[in-house]
C-alpha positions as CSV (number, residue, x, y, z in Angstrom):
1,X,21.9,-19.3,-0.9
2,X,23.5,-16.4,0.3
3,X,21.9,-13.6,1.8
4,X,22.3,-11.0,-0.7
5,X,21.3,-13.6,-3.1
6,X,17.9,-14.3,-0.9
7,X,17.0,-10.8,-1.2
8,X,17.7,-10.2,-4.9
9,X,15.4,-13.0,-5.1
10,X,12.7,-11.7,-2.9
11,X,12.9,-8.3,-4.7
12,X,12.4,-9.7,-8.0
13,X,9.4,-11.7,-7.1
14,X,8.1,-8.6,-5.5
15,X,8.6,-7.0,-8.9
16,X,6.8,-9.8,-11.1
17,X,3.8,-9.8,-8.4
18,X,3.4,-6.2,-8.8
19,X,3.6,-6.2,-12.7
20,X,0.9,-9.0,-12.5
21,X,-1.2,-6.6,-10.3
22,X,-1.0,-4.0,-12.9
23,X,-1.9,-5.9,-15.5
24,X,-4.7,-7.2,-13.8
25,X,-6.2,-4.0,-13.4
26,X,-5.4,-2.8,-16.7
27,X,-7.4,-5.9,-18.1
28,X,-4.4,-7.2,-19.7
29,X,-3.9,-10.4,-18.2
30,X,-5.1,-13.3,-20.0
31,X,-7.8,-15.0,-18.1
32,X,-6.1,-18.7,-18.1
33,X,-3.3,-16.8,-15.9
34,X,-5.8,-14.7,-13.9
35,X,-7.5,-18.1,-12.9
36,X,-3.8,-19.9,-12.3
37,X,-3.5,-17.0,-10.1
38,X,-6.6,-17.4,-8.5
39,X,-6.3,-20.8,-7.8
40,X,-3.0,-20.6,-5.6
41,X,-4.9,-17.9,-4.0
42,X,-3.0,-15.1,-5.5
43,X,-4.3,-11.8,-3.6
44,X,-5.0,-9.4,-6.5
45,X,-4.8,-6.3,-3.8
46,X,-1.0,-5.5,-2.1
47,X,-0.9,-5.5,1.4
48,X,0.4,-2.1,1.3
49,X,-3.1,-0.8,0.0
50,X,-4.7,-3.0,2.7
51,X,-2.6,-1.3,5.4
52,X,-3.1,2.2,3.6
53,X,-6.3,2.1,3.6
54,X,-6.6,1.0,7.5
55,X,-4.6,4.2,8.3
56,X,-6.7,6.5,6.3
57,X,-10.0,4.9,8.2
58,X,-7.8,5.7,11.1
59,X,-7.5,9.2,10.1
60,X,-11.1,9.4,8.7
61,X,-12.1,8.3,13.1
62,X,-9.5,10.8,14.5
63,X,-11.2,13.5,12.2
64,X,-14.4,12.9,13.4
65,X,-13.4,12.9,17.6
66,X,-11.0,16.0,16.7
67,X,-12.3,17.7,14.1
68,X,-9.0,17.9,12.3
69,X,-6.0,16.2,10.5
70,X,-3.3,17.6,12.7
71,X,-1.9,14.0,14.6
72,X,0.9,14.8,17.0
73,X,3.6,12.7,16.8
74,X,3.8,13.9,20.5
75,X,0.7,12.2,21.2
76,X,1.6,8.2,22.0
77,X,-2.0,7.0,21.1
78,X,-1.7,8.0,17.9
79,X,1.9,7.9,16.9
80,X,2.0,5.4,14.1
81,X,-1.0,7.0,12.7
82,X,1.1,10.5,13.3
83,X,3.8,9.0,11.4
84,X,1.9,7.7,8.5
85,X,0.0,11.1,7.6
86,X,3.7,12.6,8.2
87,X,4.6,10.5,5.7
88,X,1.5,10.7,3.0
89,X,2.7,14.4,3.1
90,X,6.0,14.0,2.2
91,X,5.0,11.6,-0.7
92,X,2.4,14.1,-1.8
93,X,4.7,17.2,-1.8
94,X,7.4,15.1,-3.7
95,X,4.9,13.8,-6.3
96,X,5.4,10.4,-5.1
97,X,2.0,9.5,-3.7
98,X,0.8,6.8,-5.9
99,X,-1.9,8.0,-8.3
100,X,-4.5,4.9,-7.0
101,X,-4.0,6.6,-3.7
102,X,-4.3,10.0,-4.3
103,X,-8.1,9.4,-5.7
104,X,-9.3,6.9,-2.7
């Protein structure tokens, strides 16, 4: 398999796991699927939520020891975290933030 090929493949399975997801949580998955699902050990919450919400308990601690939301991207302690609320910004301003997100 080529490599191009590899990642068409990759990206389509990201897109059926995704759709699954959503239908999950829209109660529109038929339960004999949701319990295929579960028994392969499916994880019904994306790793990018997991991560998200790490960073905003990240946030949530440097607010408390600073008293603000301001990370410096100056500031190597916290640069990732710096970068991430950089970033939640951008999506926000843009309308992109995902709508899950924007209520947490």
């Amino acid at each position: 398999m080529e490599i191009a090929e590899f990642l068409r493949t990759i990206q389509s399975w990201g897109k059926w796991v995704d759709k699954q997801r959503q239908f999950y949580k829209k109660n529109k998955l038929l339960s004999d699927r949701i319990e295929l699902l579960n028994d392969i050990g499916f994880e019904w919450v994306s790793s990018k939520v997991v991560s998200w919400i790490e960073r905003f308990e990240q946030l949530k601690q440097y607010k408390q020891v600073y008293g603000n939301r301001n990370v410096s991207t100056l500031d190597k302690n916290y640069k990732e975290l710096a970068n991430w609320v950089s970033n939640q910004r951008q999506l926000y301003k843009k309308g992109k933030l995902s709508e899950d997100l924007k209520n947490f």
